[in-house]
N, CA, C and O atoms as a Maestro MAE file, in Angstrom:
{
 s_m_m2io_version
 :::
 2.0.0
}

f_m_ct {
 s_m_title
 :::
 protein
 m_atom[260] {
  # First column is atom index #
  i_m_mmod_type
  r_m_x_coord
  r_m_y_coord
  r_m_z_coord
  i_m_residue_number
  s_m_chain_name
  s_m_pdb_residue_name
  s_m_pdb_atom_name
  i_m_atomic_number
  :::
  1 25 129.428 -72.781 -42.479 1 A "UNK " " N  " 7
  2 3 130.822 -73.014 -42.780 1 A "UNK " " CA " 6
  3 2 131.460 -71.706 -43.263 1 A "UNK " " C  " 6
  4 15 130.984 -70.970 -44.127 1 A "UNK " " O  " 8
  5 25 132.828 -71.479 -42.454 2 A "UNK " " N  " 7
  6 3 133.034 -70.433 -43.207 2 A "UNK " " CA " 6
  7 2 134.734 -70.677 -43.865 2 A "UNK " " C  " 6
  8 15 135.248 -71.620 -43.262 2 A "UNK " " O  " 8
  9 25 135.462 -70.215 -44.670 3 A "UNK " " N  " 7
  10 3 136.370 -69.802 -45.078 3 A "UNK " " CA " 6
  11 2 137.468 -69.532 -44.334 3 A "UNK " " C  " 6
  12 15 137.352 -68.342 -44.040 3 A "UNK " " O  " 8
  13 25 138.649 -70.031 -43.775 4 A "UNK " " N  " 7
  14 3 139.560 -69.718 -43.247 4 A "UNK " " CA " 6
  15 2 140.980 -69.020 -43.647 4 A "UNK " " C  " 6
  16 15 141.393 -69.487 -44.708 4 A "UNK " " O  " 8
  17 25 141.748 -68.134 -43.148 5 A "UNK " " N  " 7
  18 3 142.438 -67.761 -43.874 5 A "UNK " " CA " 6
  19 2 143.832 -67.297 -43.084 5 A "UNK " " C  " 6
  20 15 144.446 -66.234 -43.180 5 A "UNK " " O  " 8
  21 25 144.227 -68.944 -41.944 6 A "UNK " " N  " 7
  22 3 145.484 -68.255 -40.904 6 A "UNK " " CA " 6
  23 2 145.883 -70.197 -40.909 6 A "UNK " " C  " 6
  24 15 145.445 -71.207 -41.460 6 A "UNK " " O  " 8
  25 25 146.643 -69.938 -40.219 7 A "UNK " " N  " 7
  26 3 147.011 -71.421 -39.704 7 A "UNK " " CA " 6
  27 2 146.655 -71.627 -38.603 7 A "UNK " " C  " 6
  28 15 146.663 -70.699 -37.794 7 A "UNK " " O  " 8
  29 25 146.231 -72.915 -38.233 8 A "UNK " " N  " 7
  30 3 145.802 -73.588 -37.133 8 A "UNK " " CA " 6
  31 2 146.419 -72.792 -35.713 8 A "UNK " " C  " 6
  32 15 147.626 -72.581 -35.596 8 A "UNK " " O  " 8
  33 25 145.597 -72.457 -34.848 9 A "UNK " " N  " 7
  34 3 146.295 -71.944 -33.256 9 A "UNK " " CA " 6
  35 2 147.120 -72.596 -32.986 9 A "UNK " " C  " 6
  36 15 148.314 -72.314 -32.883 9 A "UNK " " O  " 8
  37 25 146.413 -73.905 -32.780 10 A "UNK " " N  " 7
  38 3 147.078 -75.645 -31.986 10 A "UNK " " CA " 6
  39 2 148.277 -76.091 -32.940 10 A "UNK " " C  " 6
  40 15 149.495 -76.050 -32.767 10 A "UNK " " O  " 8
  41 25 147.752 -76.389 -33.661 11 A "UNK " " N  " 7
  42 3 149.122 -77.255 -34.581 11 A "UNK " " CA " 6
  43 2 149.682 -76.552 -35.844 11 A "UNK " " C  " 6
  44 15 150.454 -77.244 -36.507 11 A "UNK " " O  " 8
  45 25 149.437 -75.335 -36.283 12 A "UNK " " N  " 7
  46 3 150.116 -74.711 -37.183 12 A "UNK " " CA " 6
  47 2 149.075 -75.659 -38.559 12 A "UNK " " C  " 6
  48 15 149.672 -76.127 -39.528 12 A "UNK " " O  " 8
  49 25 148.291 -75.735 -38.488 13 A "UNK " " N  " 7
  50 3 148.005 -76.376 -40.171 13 A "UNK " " CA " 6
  51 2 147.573 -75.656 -40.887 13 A "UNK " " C  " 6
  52 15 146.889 -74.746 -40.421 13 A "UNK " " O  " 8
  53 25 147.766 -75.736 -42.241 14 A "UNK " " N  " 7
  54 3 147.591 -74.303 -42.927 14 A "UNK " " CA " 6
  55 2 145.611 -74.419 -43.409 14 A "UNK " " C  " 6
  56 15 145.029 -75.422 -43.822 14 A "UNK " " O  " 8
  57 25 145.222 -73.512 -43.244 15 A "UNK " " N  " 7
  58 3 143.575 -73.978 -43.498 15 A "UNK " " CA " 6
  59 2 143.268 -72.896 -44.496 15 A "UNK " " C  " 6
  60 15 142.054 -72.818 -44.683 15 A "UNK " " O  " 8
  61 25 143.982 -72.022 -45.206 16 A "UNK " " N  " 7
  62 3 143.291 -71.201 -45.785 16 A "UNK " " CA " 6
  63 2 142.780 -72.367 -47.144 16 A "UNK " " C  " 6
  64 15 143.471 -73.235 -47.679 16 A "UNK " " O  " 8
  65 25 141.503 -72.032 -47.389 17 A "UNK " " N  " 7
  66 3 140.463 -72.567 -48.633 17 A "UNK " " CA " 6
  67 2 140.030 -73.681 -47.775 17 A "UNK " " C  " 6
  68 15 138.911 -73.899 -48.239 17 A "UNK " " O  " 8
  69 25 140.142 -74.236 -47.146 18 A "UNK " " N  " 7
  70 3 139.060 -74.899 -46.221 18 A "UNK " " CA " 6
  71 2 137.428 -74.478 -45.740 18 A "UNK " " C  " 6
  72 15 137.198 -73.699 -44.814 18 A "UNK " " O  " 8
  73 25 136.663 -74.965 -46.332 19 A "UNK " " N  " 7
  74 3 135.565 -74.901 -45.655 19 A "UNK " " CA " 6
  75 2 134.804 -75.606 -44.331 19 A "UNK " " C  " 6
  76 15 133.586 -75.687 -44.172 19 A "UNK " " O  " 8
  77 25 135.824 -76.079 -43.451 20 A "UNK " " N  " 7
  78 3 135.177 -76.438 -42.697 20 A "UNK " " CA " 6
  79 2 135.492 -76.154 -41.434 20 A "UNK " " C  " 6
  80 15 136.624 -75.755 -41.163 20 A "UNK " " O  " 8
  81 25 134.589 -76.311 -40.535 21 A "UNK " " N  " 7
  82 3 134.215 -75.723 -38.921 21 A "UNK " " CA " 6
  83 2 135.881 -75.995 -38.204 21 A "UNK " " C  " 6
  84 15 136.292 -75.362 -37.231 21 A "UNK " " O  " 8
  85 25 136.370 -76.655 -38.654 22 A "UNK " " N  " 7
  86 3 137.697 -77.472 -37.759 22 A "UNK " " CA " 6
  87 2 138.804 -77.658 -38.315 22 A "UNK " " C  " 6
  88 15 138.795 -77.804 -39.537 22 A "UNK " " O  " 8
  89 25 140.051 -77.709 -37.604 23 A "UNK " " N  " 7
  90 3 140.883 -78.421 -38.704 23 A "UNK " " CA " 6
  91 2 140.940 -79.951 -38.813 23 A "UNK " " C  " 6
  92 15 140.824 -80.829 -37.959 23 A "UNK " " O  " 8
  93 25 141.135 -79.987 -40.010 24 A "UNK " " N  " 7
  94 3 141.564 -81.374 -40.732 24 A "UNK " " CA " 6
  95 2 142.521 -82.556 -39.497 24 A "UNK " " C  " 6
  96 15 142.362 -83.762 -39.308 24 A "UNK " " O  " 8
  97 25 143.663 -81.403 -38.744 25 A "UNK " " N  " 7
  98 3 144.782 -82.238 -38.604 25 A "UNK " " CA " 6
  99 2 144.623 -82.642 -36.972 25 A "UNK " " C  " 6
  100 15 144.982 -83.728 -36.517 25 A "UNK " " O  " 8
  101 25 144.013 -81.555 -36.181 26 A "UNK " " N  " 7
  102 3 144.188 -81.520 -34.810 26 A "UNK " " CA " 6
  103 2 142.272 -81.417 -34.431 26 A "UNK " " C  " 6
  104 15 141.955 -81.529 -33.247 26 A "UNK " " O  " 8
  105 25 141.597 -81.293 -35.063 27 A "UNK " " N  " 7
  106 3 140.058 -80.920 -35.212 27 A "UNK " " CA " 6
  107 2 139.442 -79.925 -33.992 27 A "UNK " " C  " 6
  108 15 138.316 -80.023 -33.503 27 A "UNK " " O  " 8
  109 25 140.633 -78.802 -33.581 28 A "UNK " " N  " 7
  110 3 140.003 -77.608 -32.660 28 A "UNK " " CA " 6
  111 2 139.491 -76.666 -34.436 28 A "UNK " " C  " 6
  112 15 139.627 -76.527 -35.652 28 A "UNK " " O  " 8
  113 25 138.893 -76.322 -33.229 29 A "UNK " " N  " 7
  114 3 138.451 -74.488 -34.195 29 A "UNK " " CA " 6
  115 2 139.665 -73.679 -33.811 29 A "UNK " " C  " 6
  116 15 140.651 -73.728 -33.076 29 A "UNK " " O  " 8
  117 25 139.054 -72.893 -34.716 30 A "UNK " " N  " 7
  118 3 140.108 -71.562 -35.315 30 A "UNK " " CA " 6
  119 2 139.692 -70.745 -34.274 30 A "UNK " " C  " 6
  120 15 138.519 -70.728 -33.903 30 A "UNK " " O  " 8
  121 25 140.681 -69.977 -33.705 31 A "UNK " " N  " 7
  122 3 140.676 -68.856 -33.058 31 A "UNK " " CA " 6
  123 2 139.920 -67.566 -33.692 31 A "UNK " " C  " 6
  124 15 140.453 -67.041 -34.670 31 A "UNK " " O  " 8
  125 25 138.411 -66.894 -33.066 32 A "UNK " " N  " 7
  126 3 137.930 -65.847 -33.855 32 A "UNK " " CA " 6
  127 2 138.686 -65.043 -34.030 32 A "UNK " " C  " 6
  128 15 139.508 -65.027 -33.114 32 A "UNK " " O  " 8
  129 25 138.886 -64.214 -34.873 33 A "UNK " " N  " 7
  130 3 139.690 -62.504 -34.996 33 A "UNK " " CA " 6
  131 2 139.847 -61.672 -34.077 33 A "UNK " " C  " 6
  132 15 138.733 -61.307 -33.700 33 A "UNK " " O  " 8
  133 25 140.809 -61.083 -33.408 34 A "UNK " " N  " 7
  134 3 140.434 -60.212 -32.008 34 A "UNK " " CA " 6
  135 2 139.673 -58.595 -32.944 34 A "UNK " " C  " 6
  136 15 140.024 -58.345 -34.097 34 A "UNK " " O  " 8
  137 25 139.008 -58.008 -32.448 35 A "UNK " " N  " 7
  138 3 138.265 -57.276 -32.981 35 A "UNK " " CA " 6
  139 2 139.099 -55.868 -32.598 35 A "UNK " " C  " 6
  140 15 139.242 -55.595 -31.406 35 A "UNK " " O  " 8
  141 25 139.583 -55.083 -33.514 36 A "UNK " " N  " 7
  142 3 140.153 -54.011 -33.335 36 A "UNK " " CA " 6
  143 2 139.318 -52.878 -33.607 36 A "UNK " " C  " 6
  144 15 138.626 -52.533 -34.564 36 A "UNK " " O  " 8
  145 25 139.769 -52.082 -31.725 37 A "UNK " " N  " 7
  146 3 139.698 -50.981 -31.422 37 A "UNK " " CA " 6
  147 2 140.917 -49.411 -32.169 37 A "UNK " " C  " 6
  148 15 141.617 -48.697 -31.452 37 A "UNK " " O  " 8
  149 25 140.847 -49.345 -33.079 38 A "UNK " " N  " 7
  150 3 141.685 -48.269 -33.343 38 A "UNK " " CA " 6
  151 2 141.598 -46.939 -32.617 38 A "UNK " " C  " 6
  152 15 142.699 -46.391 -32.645 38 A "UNK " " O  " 8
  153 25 140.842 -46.349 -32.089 39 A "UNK " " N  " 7
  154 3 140.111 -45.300 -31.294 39 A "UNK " " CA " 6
  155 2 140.264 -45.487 -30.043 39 A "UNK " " C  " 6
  156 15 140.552 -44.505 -29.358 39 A "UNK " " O  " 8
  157 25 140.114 -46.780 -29.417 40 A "UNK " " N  " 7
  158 3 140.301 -47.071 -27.886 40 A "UNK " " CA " 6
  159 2 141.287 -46.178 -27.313 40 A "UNK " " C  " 6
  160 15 140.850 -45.472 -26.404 40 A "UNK " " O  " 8
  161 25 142.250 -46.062 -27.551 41 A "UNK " " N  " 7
  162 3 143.802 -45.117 -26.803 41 A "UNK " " CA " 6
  163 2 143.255 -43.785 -26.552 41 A "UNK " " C  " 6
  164 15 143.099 -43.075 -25.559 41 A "UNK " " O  " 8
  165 25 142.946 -43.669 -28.198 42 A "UNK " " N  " 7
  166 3 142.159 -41.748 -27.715 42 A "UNK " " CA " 6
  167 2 140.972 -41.713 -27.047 42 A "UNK " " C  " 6
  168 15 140.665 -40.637 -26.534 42 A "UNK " " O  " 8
  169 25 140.126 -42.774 -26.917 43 A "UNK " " N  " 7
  170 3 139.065 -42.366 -26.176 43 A "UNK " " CA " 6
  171 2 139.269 -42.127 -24.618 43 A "UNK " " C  " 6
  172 15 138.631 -41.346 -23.912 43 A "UNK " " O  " 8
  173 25 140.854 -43.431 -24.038 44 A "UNK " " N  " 7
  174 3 140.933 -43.370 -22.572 44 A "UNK " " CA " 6
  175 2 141.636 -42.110 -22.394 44 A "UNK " " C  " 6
  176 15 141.309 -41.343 -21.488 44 A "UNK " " O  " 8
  177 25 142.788 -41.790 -23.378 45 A "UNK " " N  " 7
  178 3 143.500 -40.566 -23.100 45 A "UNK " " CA " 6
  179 2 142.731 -39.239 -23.392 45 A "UNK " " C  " 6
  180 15 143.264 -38.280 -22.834 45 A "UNK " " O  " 8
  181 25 141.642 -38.936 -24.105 46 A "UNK " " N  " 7
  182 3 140.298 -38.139 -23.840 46 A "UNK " " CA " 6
  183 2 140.073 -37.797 -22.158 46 A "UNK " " C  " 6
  184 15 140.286 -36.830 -21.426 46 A "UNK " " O  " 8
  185 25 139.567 -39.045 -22.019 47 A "UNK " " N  " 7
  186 3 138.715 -39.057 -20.722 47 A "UNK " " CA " 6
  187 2 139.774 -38.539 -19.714 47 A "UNK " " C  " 6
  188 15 139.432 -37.584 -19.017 47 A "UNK " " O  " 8
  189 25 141.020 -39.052 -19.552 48 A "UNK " " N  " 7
  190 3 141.640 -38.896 -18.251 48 A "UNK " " CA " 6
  191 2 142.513 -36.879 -18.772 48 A "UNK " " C  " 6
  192 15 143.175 -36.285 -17.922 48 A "UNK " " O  " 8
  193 25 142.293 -36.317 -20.064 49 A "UNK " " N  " 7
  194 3 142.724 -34.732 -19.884 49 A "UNK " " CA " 6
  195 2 141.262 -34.603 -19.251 49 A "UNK " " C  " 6
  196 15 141.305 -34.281 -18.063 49 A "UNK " " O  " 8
  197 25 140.101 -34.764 -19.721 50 A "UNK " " N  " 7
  198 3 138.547 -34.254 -19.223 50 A "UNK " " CA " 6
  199 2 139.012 -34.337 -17.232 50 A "UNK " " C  " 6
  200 15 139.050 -33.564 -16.275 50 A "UNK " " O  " 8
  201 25 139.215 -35.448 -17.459 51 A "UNK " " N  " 7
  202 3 139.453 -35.397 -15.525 51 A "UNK " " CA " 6
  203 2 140.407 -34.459 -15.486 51 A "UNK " " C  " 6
  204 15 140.095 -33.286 -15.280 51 A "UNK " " O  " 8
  205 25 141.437 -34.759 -15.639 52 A "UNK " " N  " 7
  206 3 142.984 -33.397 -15.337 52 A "UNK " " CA " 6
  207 2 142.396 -32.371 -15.862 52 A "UNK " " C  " 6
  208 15 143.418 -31.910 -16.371 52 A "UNK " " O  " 8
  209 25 141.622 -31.661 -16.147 53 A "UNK " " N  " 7
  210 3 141.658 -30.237 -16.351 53 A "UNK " " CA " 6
  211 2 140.121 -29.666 -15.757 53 A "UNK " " C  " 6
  212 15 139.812 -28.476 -15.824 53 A "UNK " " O  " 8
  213 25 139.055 -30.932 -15.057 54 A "UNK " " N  " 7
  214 3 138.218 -30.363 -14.615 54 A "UNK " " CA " 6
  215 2 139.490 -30.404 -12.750 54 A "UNK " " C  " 6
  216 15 139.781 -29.412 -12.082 54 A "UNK " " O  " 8
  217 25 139.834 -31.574 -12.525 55 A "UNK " " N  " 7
  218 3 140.743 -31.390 -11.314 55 A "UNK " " CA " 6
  219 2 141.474 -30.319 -11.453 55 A "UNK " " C  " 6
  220 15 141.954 -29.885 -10.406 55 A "UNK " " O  " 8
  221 25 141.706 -29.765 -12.401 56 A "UNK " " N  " 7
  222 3 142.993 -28.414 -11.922 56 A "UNK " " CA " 6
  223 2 141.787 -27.057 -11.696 56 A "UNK " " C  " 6
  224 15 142.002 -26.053 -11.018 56 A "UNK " " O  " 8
  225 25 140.612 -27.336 -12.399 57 A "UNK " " N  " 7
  226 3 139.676 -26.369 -12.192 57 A "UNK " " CA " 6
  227 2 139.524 -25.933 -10.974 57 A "UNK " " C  " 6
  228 15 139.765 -24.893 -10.362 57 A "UNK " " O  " 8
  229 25 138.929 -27.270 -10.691 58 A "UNK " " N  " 7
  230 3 138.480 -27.366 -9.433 58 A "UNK " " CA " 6
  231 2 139.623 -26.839 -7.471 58 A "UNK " " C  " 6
  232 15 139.276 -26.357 -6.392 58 A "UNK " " O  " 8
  233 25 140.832 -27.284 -8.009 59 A "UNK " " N  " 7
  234 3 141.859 -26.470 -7.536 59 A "UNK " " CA " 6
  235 2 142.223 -25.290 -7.395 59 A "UNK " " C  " 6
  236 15 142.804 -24.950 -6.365 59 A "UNK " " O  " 8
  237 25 141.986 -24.502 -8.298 60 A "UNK " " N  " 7
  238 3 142.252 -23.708 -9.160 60 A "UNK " " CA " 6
  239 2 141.212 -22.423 -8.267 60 A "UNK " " C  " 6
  240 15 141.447 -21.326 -7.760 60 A "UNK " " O  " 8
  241 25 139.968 -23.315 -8.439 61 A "UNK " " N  " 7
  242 3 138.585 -22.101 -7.398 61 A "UNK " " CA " 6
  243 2 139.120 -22.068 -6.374 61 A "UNK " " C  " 6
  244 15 139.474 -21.017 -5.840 61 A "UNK " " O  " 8
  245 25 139.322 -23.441 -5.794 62 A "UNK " " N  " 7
  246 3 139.542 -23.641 -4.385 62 A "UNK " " CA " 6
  247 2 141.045 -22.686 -3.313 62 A "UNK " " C  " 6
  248 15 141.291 -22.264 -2.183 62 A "UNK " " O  " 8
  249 25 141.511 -22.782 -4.389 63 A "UNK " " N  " 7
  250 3 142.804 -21.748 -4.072 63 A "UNK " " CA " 6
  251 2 142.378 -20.275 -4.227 63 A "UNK " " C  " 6
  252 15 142.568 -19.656 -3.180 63 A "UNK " " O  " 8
  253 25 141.922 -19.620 -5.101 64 A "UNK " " N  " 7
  254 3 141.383 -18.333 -5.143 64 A "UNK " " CA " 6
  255 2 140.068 -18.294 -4.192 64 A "UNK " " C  " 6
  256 15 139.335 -17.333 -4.429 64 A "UNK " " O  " 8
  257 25 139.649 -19.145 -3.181 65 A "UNK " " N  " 7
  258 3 138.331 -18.665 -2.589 65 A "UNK " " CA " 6
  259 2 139.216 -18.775 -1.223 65 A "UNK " " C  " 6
  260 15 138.714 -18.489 -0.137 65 A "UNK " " O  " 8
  :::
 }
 m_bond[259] {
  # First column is bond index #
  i_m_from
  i_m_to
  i_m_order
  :::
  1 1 2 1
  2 2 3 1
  3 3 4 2
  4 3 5 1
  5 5 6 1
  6 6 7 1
  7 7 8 2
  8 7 9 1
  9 9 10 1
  10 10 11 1
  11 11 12 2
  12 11 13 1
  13 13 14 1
  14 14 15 1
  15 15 16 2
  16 15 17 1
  17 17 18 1
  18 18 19 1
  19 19 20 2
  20 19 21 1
  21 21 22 1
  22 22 23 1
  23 23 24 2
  24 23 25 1
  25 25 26 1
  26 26 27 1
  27 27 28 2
  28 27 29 1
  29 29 30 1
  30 30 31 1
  31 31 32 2
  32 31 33 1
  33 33 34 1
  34 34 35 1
  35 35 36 2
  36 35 37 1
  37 37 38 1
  38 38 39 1
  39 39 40 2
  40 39 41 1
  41 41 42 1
  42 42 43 1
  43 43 44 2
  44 43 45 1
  45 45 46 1
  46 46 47 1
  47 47 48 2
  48 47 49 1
  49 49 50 1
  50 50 51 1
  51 51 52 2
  52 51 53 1
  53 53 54 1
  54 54 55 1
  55 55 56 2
  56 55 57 1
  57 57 58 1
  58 58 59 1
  59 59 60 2
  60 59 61 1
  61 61 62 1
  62 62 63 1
  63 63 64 2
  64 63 65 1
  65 65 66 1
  66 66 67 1
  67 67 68 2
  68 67 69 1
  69 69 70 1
  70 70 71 1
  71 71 72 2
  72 71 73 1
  73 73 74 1
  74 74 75 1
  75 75 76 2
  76 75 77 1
  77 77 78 1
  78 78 79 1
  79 79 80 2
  80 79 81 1
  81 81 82 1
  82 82 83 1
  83 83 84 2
  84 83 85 1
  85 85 86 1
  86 86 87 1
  87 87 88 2
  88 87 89 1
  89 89 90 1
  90 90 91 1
  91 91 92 2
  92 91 93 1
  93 93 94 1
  94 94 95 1
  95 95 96 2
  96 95 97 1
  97 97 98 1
  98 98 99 1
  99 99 100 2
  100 99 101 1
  101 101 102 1
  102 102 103 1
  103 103 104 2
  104 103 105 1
  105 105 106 1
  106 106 107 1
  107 107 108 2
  108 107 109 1
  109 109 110 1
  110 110 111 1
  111 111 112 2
  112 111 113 1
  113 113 114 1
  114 114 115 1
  115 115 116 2
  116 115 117 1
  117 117 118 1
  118 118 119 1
  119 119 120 2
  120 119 121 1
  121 121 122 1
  122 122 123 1
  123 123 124 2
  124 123 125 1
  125 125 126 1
  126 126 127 1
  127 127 128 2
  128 127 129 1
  129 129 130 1
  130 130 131 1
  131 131 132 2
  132 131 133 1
  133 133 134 1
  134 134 135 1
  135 135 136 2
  136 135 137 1
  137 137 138 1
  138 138 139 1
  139 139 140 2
  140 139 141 1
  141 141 142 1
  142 142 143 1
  143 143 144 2
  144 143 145 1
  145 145 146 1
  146 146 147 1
  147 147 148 2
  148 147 149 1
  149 149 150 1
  150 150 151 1
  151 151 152 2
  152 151 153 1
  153 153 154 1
  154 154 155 1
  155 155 156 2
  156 155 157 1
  157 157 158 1
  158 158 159 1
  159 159 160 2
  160 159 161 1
  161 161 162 1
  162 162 163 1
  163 163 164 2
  164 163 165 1
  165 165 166 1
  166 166 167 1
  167 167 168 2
  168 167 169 1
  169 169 170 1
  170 170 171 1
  171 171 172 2
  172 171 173 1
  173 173 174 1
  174 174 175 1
  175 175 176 2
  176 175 177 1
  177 177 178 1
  178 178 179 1
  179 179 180 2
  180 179 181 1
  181 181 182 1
  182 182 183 1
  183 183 184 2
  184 183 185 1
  185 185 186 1
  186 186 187 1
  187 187 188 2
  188 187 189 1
  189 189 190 1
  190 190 191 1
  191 191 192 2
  192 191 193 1
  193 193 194 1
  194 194 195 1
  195 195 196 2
  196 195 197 1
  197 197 198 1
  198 198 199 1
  199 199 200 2
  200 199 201 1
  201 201 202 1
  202 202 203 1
  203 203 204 2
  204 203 205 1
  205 205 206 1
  206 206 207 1
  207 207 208 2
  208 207 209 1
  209 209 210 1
  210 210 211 1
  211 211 212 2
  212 211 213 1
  213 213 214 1
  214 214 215 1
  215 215 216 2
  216 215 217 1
  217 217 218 1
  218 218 219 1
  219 219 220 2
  220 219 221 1
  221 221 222 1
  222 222 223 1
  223 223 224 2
  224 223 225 1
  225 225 226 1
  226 226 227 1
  227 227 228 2
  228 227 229 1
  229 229 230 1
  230 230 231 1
  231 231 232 2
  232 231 233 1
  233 233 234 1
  234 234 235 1
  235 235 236 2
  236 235 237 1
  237 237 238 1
  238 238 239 1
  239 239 240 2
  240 239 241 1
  241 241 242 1
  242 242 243 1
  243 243 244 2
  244 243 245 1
  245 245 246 1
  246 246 247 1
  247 247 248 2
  248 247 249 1
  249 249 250 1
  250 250 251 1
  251 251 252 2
  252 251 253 1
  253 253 254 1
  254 254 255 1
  255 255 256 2
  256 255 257 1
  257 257 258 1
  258 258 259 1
  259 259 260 2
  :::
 }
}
């Protein structure tokens, strides 16, 4: 059992101090927490300068040869 601390997805019921698996009013479960990525943005915008600047490299020979 754990501790809730949002209102119901389904019907808005308030569950914080509830200990139990469900709600009281509509008896779905609680929606888990979405798990935050804070880092995600910089890791994709990382990756895609690593591509753009090995691609301009790579241009870059190809034009001087």
């Amino acid at each position: 059992m754990t501790e809730h601390k949002d209102d119901c997805w389904s019907c808005g019921y308030w569950l914080r101090g509830l200990t139990s698996d469900r709600c009281p009013e509509c008896g779905n479960f609680p929606k888990p927490p979405k798990p935050e990525l804070p880092h995600f943005d910089i890791a994709i915008r990382a990756k895609h300068v690593i591509l753009l600047v090995l691609l301009m490299a790579l241009l870059l020979g190809a034009a001087l040869t």
